[in-house]
N, C-alpha and C positions, 0 to 999 in steps of 0.2 A: 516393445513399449519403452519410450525415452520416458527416465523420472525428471521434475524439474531440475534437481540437484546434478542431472547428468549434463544437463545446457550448458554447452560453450558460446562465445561469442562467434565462434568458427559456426557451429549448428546453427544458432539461429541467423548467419548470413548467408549460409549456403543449402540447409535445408529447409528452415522457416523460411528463408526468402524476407530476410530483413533487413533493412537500412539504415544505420546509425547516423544521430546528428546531433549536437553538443550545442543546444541553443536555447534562448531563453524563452519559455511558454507561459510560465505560472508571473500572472500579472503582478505587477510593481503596486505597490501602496495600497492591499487588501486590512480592510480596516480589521484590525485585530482585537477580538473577542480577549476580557481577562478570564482569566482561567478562574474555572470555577471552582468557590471557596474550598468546599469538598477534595478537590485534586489537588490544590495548591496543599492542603495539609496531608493529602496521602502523601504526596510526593516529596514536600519534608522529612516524613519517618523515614522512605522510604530511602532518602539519599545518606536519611542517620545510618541506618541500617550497616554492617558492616557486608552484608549479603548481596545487598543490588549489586549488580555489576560484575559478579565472582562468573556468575553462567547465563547463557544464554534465558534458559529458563526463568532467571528472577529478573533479568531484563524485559523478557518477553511478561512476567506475570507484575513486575514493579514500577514500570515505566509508560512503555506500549499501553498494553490492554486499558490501563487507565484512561489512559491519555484518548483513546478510541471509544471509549467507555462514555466519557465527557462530547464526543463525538456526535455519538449516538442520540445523548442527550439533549444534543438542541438541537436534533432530528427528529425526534421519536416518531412523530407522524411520513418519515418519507424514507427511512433506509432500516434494514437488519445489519446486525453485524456477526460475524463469523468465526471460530476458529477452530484450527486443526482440521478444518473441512476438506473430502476429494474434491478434484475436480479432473476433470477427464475430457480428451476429445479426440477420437481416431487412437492413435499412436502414441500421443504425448497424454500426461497427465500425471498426479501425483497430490498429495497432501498440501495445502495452505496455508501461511502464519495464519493470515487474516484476510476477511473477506467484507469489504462494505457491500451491498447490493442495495438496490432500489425498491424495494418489497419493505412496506414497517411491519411485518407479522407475516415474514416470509419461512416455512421450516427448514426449506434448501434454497441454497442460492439462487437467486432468479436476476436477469439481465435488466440491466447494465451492472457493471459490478467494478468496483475498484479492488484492487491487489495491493497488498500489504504484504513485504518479506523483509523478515529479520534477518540480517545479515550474518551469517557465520563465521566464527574467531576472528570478531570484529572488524571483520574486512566489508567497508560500507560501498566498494566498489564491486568486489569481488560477488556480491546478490545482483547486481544489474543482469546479469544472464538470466538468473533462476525469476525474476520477477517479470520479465520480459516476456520467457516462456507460457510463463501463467497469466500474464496478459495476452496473449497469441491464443491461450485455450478462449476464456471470457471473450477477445473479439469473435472466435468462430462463433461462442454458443448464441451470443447476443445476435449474432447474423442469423445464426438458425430462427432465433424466436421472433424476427424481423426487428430488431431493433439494433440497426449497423450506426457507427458515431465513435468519436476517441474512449479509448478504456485506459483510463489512468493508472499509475501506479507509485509507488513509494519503496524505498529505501533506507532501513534504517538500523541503528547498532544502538540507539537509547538515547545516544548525546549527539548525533548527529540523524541529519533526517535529508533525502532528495528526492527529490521527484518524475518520474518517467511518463511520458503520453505516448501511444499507440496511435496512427490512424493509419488505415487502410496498408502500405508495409512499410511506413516511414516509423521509426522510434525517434522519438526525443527525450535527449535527455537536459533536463533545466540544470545548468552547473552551481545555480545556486547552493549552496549547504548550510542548513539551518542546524542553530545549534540548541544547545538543551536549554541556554541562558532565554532561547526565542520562541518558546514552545506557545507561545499565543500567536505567535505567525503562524506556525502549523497550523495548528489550529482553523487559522482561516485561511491556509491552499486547502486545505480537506472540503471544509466549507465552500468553498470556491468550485472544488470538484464537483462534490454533490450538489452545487445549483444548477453543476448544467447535463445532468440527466432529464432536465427538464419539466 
């Protein structure tokens, strides 16, 4: 069994059988939702805080989660959200930051599913392997349940944010990098993602 965190770019070219390509996907001039009142004030304590940002954990619990939280929000009727969730398939599999799905009152992940990975000692390139992987499990499962199509994914370390798409063994990766000052652009590639599970 390969854990996500075992994935090299080497593994998924020569054993995922993947192809990299540094291109721009996530469309230009997505109208960007303000953040809502609620987050904007978490997210003030949060930056007071002397804490956010010390580990991974208060990033993932002071930043992220929220921010996906708010996600969810002006979803509630079309996606679940996830964390620390398995996911498994064959050989590969392992643990989740986060998982959007297409299910609004799903108890396990169910397909389509976007991926979310927090980047490790803040290396925001350095998760493109590990996200990639768990996007390669999510396109099999989706294929099993017949719902084959792009399985998106993200990249992020709190102040910075990227975007990965899957189809079929093509990876791309949008070079764009959004930063924490843009987090209403996030906002709506997330948005963006989730309209087109359809």
């Amino acid at each position: 069994m390969t854990t996500y965190s075992q994935v090299t770019f080497e593994i998924l070219r020569d054993e995922l059988k993947l192809a990299f390509e540094q291109r721009l996907f996530v469309p230009t001039g997505l109208p960007a939702p303000p953040l809502p009142e609620w987050l904007s004030t978490f997210l003030s304590m949060a930056r007071a805080s002397a804490t956010v940002g010390k580990s991974e954990k208060s990033i993932s619990e002071g930043i992220i989660a929220p921010l996906l939280y708010a996600v969810r929000q002006a979803n509630i009727s079309k996606i679940s959200l996830f964390s620390g969730e398995p996911l498994y398939y064959d050989d590969l599999g392992g643990v989740c930051d986060f998982i959007i799905a297409a299910q609004p009152n799903a108890f396990l992940p169910d397909s389509p599913i976007v991926i979310l990975v927090e980047a490790k000692k803040m290396d925001l390139l350095g998760g493109i392997p590990q996200c990639l992987a768990e996007m390669r499990t999510a396109q099999r499962l989706n294929e099993r349940a017949g719902r084959p199509g792009p399985v998106f994914g993200c990249v992020t370390i709190g102040t910075e944010w990227i975007f990965l798409k899957l189809e079929a063994d093509q990876a791309l990766l949008d070079p764009t990098i959004f930063f924490a000052s843009e987090l209403p652009q996030v906002l709506a590639v997330f948005q963006w993602m989730i309209d087109q599970f359809g």
